[in-house]
C-alpha positions in Angstrom: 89.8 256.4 166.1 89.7 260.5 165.3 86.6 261.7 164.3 86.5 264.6 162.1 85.0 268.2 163.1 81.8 268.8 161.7 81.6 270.8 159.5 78.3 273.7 158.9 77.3 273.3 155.1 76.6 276.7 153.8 73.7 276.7 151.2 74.7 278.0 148.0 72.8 281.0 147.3 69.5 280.8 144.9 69.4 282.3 141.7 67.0 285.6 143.0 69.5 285.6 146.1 72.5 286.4 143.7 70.3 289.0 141.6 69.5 291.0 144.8 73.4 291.1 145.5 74.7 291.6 142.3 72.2 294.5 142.2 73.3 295.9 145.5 76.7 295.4 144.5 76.5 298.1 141.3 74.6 300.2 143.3 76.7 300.6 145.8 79.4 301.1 143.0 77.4 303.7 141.7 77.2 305.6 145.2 81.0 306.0 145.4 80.9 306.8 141.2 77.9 310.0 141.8 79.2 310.9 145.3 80.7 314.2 143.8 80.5 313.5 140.0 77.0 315.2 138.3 74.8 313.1 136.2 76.1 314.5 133.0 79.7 313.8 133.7 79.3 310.7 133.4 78.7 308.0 130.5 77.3 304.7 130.8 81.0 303.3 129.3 82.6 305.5 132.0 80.5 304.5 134.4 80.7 300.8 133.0 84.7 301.1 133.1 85.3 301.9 136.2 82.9 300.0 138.1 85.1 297.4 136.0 81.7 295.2 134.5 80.2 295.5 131.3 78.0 298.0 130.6 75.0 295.7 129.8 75.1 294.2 132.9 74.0 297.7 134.3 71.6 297.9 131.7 70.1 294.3 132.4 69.7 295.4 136.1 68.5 298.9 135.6 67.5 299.5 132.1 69.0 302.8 131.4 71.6 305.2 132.8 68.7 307.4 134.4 67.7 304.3 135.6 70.5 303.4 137.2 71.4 306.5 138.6 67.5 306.9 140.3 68.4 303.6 142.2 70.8 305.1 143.2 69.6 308.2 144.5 67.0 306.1 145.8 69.0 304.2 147.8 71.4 306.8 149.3 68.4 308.9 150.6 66.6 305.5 152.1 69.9 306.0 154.5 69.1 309.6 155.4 65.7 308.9 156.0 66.0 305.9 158.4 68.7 308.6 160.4 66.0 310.8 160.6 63.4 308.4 161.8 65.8 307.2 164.4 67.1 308.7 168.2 63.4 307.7 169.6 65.1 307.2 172.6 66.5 310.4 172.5 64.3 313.9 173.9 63.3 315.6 171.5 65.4 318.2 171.2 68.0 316.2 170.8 66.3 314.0 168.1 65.9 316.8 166.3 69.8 317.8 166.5 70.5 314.6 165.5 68.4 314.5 162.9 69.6 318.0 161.5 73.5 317.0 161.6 72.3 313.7 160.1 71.1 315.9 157.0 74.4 317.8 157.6 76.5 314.5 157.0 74.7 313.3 154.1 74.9 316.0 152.2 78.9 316.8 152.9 79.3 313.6 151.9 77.1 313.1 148.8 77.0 315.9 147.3 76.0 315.0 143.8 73.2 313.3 144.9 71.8 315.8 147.6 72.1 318.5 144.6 70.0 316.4 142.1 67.5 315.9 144.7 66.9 319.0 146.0 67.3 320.9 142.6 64.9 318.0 141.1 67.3 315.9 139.0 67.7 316.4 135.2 65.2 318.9 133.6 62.0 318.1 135.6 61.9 314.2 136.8 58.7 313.5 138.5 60.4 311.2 140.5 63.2 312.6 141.6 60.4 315.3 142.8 58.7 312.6 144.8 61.7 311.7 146.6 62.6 315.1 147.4 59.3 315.6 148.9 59.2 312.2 150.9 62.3 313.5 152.4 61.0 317.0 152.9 57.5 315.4 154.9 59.9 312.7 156.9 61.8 315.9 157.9 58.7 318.1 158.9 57.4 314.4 160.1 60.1 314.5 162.8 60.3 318.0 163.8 56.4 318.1 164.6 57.2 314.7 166.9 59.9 316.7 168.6 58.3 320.0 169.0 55.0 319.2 169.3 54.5 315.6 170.7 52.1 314.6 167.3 52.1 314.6 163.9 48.7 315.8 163.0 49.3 319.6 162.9 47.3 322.2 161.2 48.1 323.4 157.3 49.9 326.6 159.2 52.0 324.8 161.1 52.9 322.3 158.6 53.7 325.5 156.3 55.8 326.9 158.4 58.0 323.8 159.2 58.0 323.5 154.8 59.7 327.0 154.7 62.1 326.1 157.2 63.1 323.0 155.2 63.3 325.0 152.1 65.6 326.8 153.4 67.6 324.3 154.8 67.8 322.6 151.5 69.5 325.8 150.0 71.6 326.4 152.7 73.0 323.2 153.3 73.6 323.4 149.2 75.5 326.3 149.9 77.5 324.9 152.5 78.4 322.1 151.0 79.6 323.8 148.0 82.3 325.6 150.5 82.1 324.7 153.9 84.1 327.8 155.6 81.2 326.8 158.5 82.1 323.3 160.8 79.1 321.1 160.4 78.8 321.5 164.2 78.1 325.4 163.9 76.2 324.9 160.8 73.9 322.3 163.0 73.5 324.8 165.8 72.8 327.5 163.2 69.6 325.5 161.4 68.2 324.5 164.9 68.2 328.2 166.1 66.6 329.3 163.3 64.2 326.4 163.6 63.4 328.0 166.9 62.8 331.2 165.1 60.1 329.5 163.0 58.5 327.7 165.6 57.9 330.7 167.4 56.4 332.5 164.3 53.9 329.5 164.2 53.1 329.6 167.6 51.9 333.5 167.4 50.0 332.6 164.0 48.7 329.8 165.2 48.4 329.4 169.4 47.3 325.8 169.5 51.2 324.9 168.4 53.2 326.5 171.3 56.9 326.4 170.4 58.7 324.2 172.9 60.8 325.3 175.5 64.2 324.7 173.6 62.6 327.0 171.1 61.7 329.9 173.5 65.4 329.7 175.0 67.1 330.2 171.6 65.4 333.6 171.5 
């Protein structure tokens, strides 16, 4: 007498289960729609057309287009920031490299979405703001691990890694707009001038000695 494989019963997924996927699903949609398209380019029945579902689906799950699109945002940056949290295996140094072509990648590759954030999104969106600025501190967050072993560091210190970030954000806008740089000599460039502000905090401010990577990029 055969007896029959068993077979694994798969539980059909609950009602919240599907939400979250079906969520994830047009979000991910709209991460491939915004990746080089602006915010105004697109309407919600282009947006609903193309993501081939109707358009008050989107509204059901998001409530409006701005809506839609912060999730978005929201969720494309989450990525960024968990690359910049990560390599803590790595020295320092090269967490911070990694962390820097990271940034690099991101914004090559999303450029609608790194210009909205950086610039502050449409008009002046508070939130948008406040995710800039998470991503700004996770950034100075990681540099002050790498440079300086902490991340309690005096106002003048913390200033100084801000400016550098600043003007990372517009060079990096620049660059993506028209690469002539590789991303690898882009990288290299932001970490030596990185070095150039660590040592300016360092002589303002002796308690935060730039690291030894720093002092050789001089």
């Amino acid at each position: 007498m055969s007896s029959r494989p068993s077979q694994t019963r798969v539980s059909p997924l609950t009602t919240s289960q599907r939400s979250v996927a079906r969520r994830a699903e047009l979000i991910a949609i709209g991460r491939r729609l915004f990746a080089d398209t602006s915010y105004d380019a697109l309407s919600m029945d282009d947006i609903a057309r193309q993501a081939q579902v109707a358009k008050g689906l989107i509204y059901y799950y998001f409530r409006s287009k701005r809506g839609y699109y912060l999730a978005i945002v929201q969720d494309s940056v989450a990525d960024l920031v968990a690359f910049a949290e990560g390599g803590l295996d790595l020295p320092p140094a090269d967490r911070v490299h990694r962390s820097i072509d990271g940034y690099l990648r991101y914004a090559e590759h999303n450029q609608a979405a790194y210009r909205t954030i950086v610039t502050g999104g449409v008009g002046f969106d508070a939130e948008v703001h406040a995710i800039r600025d998470a991503v700004r501190e996770t950034i100075v967050t990681t540099v002050a691990e790498g440079a300086y072993g902490r991340r309690d560091i005096s106002p003048l210190a913390r200033m100084g890694l801000i400016t550098w970030v600043c003007g990372v954000e517009g060079a990096t806008l620049d660059w993506a707009g028209r690469p002539e740089v590789s991303r690898e000599t882009m990288c290299d460039l932001l970490v030596k001038t990185l070095g150039g502000a660590l040592r300016a905090i360092e002589e303002l401010d002796p308690a935060h000695p730039a690291p030894e990577p720093a002092r050789r990029d001089g």
